[in-house]
PADRENLO-72418 format. One record per residue (C-alpha): residue in one letter; x, y, z. Coordinates in nm, 3 decimals. Layout:
ATOM  res        X        Y        Z
ATOM    A        X        Y        Z
...
END
This chain:
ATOM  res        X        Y        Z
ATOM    X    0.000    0.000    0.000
ATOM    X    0.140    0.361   -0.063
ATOM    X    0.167    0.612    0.163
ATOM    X   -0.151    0.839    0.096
ATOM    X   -0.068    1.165   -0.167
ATOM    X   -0.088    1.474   -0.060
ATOM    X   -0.144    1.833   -0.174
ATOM    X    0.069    2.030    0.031
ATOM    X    0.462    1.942    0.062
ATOM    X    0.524    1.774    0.399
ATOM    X    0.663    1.997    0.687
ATOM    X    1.075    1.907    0.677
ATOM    X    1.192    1.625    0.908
ATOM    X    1.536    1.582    1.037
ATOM    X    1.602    1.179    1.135
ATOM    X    1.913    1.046    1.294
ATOM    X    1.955    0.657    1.280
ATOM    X    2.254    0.499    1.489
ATOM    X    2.364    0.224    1.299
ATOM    X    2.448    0.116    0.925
ATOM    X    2.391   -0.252    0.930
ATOM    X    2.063   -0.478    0.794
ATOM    X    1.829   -0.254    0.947
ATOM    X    1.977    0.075    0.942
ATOM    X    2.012    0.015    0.524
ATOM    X    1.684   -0.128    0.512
ATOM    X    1.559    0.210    0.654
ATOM    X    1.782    0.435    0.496
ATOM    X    1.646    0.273    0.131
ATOM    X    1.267    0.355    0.251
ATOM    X    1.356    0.697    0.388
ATOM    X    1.540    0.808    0.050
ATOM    X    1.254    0.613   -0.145
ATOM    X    0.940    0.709    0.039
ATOM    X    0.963    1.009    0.199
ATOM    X    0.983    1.360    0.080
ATOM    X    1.154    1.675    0.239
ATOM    X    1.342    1.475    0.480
ATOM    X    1.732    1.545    0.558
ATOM    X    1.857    1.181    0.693
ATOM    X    2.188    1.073    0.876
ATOM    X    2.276    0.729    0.958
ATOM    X    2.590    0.662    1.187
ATOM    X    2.792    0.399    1.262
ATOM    X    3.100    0.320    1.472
ATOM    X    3.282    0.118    1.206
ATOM    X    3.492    0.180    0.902
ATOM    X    3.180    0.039    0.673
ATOM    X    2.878   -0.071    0.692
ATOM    X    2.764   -0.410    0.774
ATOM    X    2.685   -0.442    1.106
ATOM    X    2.712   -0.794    1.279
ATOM    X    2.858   -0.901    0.918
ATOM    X    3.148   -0.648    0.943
ATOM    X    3.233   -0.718    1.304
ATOM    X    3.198   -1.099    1.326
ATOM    X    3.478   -1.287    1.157
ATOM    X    3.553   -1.594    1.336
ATOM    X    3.661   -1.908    1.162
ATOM    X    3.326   -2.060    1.067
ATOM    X    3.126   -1.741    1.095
ATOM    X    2.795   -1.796    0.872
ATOM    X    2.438   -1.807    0.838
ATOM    X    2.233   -2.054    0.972
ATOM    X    1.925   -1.919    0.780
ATOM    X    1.940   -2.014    0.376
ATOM    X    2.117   -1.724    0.157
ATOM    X    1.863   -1.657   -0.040
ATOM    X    1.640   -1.661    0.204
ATOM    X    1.878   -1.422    0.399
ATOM    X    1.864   -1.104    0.184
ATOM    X    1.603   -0.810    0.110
ATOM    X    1.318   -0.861   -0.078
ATOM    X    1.378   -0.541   -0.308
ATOM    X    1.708   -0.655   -0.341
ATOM    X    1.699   -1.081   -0.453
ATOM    X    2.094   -1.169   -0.489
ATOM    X    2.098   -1.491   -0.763
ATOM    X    2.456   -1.483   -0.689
ATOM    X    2.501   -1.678   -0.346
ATOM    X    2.766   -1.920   -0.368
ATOM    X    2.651   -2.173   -0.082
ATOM    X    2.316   -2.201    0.046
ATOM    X    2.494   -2.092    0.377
ATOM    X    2.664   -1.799    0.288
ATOM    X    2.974   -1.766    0.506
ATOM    X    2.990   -1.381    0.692
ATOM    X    3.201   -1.260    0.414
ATOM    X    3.023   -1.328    0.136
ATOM    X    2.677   -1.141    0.353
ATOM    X    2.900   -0.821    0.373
ATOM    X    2.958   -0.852   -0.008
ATOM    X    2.586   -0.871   -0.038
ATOM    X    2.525   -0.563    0.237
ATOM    X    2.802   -0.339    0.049
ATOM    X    2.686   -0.401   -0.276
ATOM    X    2.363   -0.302   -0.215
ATOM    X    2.442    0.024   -0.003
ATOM    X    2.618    0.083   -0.341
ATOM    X    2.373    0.020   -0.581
ATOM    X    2.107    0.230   -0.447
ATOM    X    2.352    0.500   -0.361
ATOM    X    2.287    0.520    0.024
ATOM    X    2.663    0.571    0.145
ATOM    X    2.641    0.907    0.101
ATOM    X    2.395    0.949    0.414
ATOM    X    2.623    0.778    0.624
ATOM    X    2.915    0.884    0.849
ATOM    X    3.166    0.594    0.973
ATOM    X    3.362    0.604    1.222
ATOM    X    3.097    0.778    1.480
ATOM    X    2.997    0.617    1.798
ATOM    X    2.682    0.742    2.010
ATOM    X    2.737    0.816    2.366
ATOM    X    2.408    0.966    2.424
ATOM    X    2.028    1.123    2.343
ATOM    X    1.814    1.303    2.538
ATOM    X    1.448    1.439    2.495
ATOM    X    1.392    1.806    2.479
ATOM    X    1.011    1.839    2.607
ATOM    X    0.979    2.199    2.456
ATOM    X    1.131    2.205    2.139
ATOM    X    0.999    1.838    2.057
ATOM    X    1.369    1.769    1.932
ATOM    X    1.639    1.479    2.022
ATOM    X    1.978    1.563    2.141
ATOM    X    2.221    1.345    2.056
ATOM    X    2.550    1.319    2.133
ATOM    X    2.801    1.210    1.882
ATOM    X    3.227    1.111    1.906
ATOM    X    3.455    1.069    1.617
ATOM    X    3.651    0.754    1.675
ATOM    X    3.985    0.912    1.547
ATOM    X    3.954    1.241    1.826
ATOM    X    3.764    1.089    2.129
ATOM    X    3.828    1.418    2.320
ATOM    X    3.587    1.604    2.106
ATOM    X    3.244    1.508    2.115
ATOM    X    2.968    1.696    1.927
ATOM    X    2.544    1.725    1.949
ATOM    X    2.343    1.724    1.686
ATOM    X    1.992    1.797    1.702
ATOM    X    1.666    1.557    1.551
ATOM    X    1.313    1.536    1.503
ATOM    X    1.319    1.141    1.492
ATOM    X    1.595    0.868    1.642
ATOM    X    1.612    0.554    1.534
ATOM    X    1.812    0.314    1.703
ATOM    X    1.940   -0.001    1.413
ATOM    X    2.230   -0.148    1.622
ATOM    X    2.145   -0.485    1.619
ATOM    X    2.118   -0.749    1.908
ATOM    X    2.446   -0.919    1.799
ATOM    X    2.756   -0.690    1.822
ATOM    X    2.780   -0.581    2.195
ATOM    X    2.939   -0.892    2.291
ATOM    X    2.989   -0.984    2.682
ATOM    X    3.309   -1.158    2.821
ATOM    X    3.192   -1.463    3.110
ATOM    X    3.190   -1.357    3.459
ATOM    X    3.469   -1.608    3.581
ATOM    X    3.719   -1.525    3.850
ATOM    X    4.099   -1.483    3.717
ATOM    X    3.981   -1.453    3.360
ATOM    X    4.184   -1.101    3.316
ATOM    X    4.509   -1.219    3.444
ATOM    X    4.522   -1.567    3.197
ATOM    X    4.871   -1.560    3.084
ATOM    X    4.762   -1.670    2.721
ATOM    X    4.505   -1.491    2.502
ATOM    X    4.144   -1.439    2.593
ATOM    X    3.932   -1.361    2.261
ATOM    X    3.588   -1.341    2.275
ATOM    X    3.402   -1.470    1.861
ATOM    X    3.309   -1.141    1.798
ATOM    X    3.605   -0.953    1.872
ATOM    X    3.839   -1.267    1.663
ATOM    X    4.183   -1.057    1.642
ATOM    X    4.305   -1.074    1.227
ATOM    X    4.581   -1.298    1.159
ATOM    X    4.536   -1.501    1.478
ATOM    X    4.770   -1.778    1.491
ATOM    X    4.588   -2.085    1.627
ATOM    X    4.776   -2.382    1.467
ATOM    X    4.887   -2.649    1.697
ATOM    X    4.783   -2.503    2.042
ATOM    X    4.554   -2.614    2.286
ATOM    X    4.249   -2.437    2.335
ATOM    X    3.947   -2.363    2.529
ATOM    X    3.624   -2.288    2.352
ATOM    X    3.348   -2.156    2.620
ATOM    X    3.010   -2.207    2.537
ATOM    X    2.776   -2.353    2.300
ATOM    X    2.557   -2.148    2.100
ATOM    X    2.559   -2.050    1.714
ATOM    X    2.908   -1.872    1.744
ATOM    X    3.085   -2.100    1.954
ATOM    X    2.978   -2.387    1.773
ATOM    X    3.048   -2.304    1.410
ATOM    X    3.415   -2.137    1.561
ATOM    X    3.492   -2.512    1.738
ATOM    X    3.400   -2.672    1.399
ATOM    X    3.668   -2.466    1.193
ATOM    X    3.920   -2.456    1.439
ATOM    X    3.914   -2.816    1.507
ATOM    X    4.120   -2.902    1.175
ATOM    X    4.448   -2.723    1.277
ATOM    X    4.434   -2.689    1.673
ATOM    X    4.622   -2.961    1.855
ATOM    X    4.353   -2.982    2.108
ATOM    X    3.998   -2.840    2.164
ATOM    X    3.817   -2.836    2.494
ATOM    X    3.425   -2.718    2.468
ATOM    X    3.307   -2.595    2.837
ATOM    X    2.985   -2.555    2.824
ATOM    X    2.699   -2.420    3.098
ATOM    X    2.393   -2.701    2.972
ATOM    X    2.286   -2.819    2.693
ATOM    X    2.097   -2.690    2.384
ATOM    X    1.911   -2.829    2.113
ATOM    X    2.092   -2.869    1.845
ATOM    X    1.945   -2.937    1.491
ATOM    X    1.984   -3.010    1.138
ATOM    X    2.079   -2.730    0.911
ATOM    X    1.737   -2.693    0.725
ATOM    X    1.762   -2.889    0.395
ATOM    X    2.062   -3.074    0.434
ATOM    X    2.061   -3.364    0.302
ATOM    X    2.318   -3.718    0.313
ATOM    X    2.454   -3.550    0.635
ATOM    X    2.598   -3.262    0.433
ATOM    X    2.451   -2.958    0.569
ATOM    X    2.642   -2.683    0.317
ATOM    X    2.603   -2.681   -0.048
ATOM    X    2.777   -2.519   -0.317
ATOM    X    2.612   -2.386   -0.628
ATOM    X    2.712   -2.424   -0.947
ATOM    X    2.833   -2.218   -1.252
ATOM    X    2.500   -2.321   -1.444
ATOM    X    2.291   -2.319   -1.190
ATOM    X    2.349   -1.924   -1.060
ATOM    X    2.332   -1.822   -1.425
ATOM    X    2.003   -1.972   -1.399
ATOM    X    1.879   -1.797   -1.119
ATOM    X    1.990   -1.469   -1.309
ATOM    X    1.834   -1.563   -1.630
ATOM    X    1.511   -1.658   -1.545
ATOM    X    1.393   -1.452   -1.201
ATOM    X    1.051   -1.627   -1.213
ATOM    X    1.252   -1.941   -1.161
ATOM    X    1.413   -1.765   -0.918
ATOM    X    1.134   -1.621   -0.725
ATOM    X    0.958   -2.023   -0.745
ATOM    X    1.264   -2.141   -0.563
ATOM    X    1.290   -1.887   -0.284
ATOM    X    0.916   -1.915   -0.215
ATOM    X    1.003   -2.283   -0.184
ATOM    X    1.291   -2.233    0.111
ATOM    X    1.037   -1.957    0.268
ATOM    X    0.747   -2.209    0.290
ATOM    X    0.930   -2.472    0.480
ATOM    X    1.080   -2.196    0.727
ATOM    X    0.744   -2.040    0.804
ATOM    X    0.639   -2.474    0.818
ATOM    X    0.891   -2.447    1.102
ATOM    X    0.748   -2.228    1.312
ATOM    X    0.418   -2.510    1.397
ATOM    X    0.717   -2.688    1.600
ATOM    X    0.721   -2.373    1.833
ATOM    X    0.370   -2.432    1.953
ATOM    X    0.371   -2.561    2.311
ATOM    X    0.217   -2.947    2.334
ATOM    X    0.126   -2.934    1.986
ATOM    X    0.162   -3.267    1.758
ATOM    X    0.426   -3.068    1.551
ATOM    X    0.619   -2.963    1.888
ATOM    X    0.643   -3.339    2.039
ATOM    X    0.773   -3.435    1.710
ATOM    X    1.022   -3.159    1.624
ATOM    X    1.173   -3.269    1.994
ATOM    X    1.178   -3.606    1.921
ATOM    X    1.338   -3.553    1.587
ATOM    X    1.651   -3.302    1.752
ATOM    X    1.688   -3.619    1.990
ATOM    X    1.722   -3.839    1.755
ATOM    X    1.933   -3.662    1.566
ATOM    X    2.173   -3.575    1.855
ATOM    X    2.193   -3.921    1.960
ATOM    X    2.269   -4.061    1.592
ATOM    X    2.514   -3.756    1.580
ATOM    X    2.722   -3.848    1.913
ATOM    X    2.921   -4.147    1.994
ATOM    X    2.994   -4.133    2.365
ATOM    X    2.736   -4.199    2.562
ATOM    X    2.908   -3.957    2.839
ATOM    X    2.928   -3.620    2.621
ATOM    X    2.557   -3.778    2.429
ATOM    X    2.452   -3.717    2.866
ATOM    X    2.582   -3.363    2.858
ATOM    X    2.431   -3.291    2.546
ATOM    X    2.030   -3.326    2.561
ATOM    X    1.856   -3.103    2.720
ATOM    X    1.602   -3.256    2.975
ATOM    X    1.460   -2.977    3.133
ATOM    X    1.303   -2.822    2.863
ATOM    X    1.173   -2.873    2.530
ATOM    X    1.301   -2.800    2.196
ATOM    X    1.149   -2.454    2.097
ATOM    X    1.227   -2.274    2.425
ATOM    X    1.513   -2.099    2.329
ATOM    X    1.702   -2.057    1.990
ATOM    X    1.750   -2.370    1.784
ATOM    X    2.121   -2.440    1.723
ATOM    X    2.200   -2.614    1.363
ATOM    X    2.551   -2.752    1.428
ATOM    X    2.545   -3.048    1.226
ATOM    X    2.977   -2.977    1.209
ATOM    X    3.028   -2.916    1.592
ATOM    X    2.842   -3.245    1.667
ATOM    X    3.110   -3.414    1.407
ATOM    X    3.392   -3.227    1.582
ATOM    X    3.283   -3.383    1.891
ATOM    X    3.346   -3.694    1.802
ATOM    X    3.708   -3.623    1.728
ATOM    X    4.028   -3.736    1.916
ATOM    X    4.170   -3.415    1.978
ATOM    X    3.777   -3.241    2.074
ATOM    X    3.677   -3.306    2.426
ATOM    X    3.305   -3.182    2.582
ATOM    X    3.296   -3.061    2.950
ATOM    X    3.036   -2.971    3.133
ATOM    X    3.158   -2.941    3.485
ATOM    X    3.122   -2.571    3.563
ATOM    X    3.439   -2.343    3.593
ATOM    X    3.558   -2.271    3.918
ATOM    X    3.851   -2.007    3.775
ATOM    X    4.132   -1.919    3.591
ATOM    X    4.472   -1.930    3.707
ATOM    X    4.777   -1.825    3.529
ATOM    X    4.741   -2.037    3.191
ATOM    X    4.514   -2.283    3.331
ATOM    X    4.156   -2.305    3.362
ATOM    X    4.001   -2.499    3.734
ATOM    X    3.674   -2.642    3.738
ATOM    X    3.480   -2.684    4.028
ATOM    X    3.563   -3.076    4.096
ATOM    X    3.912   -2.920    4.132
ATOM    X    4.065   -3.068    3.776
ATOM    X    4.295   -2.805    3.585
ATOM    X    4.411   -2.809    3.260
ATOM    X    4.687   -2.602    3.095
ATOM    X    4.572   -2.394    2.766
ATOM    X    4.733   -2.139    2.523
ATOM    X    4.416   -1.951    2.369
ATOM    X    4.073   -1.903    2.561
ATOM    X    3.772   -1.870    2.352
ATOM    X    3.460   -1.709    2.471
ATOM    X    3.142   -1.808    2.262
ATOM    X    2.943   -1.641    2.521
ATOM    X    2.686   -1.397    2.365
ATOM    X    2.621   -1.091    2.357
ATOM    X    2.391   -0.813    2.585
ATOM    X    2.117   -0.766    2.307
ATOM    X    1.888   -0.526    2.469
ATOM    X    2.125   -0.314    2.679
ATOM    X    2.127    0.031    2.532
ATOM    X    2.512    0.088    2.441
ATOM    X    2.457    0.440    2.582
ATOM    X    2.201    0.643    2.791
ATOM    X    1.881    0.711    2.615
ATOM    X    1.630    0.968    2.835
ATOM    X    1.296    1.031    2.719
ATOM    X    1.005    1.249    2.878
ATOM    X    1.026    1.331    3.229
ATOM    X    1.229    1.044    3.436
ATOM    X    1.163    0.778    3.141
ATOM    X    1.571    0.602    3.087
ATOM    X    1.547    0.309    2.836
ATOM    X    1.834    0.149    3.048
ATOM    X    1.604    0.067    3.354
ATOM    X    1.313    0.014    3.116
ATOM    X    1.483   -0.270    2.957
ATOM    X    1.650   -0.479    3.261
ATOM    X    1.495   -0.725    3.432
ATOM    X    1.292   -0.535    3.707
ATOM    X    1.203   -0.302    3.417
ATOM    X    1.027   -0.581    3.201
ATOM    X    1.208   -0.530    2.883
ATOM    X    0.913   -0.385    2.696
ATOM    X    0.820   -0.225    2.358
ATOM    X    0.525   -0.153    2.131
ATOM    X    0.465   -0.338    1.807
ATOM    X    0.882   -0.440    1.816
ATOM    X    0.905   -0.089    1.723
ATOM    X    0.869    0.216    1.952
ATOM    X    0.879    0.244    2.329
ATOM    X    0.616    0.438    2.590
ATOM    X    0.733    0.767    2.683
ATOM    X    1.011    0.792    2.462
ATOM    X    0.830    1.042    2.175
ATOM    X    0.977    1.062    1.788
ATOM    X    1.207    0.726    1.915
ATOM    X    1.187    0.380    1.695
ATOM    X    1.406    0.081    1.748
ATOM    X    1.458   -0.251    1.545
ATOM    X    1.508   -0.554    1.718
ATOM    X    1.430   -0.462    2.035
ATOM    X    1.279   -0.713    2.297
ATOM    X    0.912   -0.824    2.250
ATOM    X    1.018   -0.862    1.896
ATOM    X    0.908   -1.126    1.640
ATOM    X    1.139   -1.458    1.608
ATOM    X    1.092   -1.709    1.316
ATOM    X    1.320   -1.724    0.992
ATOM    X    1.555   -1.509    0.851
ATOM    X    1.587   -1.118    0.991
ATOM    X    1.542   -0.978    0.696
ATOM    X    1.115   -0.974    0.667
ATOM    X    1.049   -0.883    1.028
ATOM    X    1.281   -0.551    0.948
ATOM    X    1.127   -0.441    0.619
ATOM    X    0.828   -0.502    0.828
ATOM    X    0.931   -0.284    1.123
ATOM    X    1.086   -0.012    0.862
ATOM    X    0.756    0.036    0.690
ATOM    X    0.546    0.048    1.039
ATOM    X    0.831    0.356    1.112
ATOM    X    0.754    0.507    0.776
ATOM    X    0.398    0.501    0.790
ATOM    X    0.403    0.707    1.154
ATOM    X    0.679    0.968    1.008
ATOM    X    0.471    0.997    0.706
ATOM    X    0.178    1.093    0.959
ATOM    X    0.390    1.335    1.121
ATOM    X    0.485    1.524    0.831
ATOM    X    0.127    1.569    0.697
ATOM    X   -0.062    1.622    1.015
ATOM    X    0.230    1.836    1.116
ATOM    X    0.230    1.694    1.450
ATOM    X    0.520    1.787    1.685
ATOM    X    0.574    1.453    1.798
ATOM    X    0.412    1.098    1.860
ATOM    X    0.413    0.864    2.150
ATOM    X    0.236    0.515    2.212
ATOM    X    0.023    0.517    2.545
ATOM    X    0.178    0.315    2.823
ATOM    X   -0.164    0.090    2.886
ATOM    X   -0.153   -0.001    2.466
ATOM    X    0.256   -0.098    2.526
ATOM    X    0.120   -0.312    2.861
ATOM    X   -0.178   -0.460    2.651
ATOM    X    0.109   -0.553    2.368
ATOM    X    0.313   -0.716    2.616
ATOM    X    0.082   -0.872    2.873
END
């Protein structure tokens, strides 16, 4: 539907987005495409755009969500290489398209956000802005609207162990992998088990002399989605891309395809359903005809909830590595570290030269302080006496002219990529209203945010 015509030219609108990654492009292309009489400036703390692609480059790093399932829908790449496209290739993608629609120009690199602040009586936002190359001199630059597009997956969280800063080898946490690392023939310790620390074990595992994988519990962990003869990647040919670029109804018919079974997925996340028992039963099975000790198969399953609960993991590699000589699975907590040595709590200690920390990230946590009306600070808001809440996964109660992607209360299932043109178009729609209604500024009731969330 288009945004409804008009006969006067919209009152001017000044927007500030933080962050030049899927969804701060995504936005950027509507803004630039949709919207008239608008001056627009996205920033971001890196050197390009990219976001989560241009930060995280472990060994392994990929998608677990198909290519070309993983891209925009104004923007269908017949290109992909593998149907998991490996983080490098994504950035291509992201970079390319940034250039092909001409956006760079509305972005500044190199800019981090410490801060934004309401201003009641001039219905503006403050924010505060540093270049990375003169951290001394910060400056504040005034906005109608503030988006926030930084993404859950780039403000990555060290473990909270005792000794950890004084190991006398490297600590490294996935997302912060240091270029050039040398990692051949040393012993290592990979902590945790999620999608980073899983793919990074996999890769590693080839050249490392030894591998231990500490982990808290256990997690499901699946089969990538249409893998087939136990090979979860595949590689397209020559043929069949030029295919894909030659005849875009084709195309289209075969991305509809890998859509329809991931949407089919999302039955398996309805509690006690038929669909639910037997997506659990099928990650068991699949674990147990993974694994061949019956010790680390123990450590493994998850008992204590069922599959669905959390984030599926596909690791159809790490469960391979595990079976490897030189890859060993505990899951006796860590007590500490001490000098190159890591203790865990039934008092064993073993001697490593790299520590690897697969542990997450903070996704919610603002990255700096955002104030709103009156006392309103989206830092207590979103911690856990606060409730972590939001409106429509899009805008926040008394924060006015303030839209987020991604932020909690948000829509899970598939690849990213719908959910944000989703959210960008809700964010249109309302600026759209504020231009032609010339409305100083817009705010969603607290009682429709608690009747969102209840």
């Amino acid at each position: 539907m288009e945004l409804a015509p008009t006969a006067f030219v919209p009152k001017p609108i000044r927007i500030v987005v933080i962050g030049a990654g899927i969804s701060g492009i995504q936005f950027l292309k509507d803004v630039t495409t949709r919207l008239p009489n608008v001056n627009i400036t996205v920033y971001d703390k890196n050197s390009e755009e990219g976001g989560t692609w241009a930060e995280n480059r472990y060994p392994g790093c990929a998608c677990d969500i198909p290519s070309h399932a993983y891209q925009y829908s104004w923007n269908p790449n017949p290109r992909w290489s593998r149907l998991y496209a490996e983080a490098a290739e994504i950035l291509d993608y992201l970079k390319s398209t940034v250039t092909k629609f001409d956006l760079r120009r509305y972005i500044q690199f190199g800019t981090t956000c410490t801060g934004a602040n309401w201003d009641e009586m001039n219905s503006e936002w403050n924010v505060s802005l540093q270049s990375n190359e003169n951290t001394n001199n910060g400056v504040w630059v005034k906005c109608d609207v503030f988006v926030i597009a930084i993404g859950r997956l780039n403000n990555w969280k060290l473990p909270d162990i005792k000794g950890l800063d004084t190991f006398q080898g490297r600590v490294i946490h996935t997302a912060n992998w240091p270029q050039g690392l040398d990692y051949r023939d040393k012993d290592i310790a990979v902590i945790g088990n999620g999608a980073s620390s899983t793919q990074c074990l996999a890769s590693l595992r080839k050249d490392t002399r030894s591998i231990s994988n500490f982990i808290r519990g256990p997690i499901w962990l699946v089969p990538h989605v249409f893998s087939s003869n136990a090979e979860a990647q595949v590689t397209y040919s020559h043929d069949t891309i030029k295919k894909f670029e030659n005849e875009p109804d084709s195309y289209l018919q075969f991305r509809l395809k890998i859509e329809k079974k991931l949407a089919h997925g999302f039955k398996g996340l309805w509690a006690n359903s038929d669909a639910a028992k037997e997506f659990t039963q099928n990650a068991k099975q699949h674990i147990n005809d993974k694994i061949n000790d019956r010790q680390t198969l123990k450590a493994l399953l998850p008992t204590k909830y069922k599959a669905g609960c959390r984030r599926f993991t596909p690791a159809d590699k790490y469960l391979e590595a595990l079976n490897q000589s030189n890859v060993e699975l505990i899951s006796t907590p860590i007590k500490l570290v001490e000098g190159n040595a890591i203790v865990t709590t039934d008092n064993k200690r073993q001697t490593y030269d790299i520590i690897v920390c697969g542990t997450g990230f903070d996704p919610y946590a603002p990255r700096f302080p955002i104030k709103g009306s009156g006392t309103a600070d989206l830092s207590e808001l979103w911690s856990t006496d606060g409730g972590y809440k939001s409106y429509l996964a899009a805008t926040v109660a008394g924060f006015p002219n303030f839209f987020v992607f991604n932020p909690p209360i948000c829509p899970v299932n598939s690849s990213a990529y719908p959910r944000i043109e989703r959210t960008s178009d809700y964010i249109i729609r309302v600026i759209d209203r504020l231009q032609k209604d010339c409305l100083r500024s817009v705010c969603v009731k607290k009682s429709a945010q608690d009747a969102f969330n209840r």
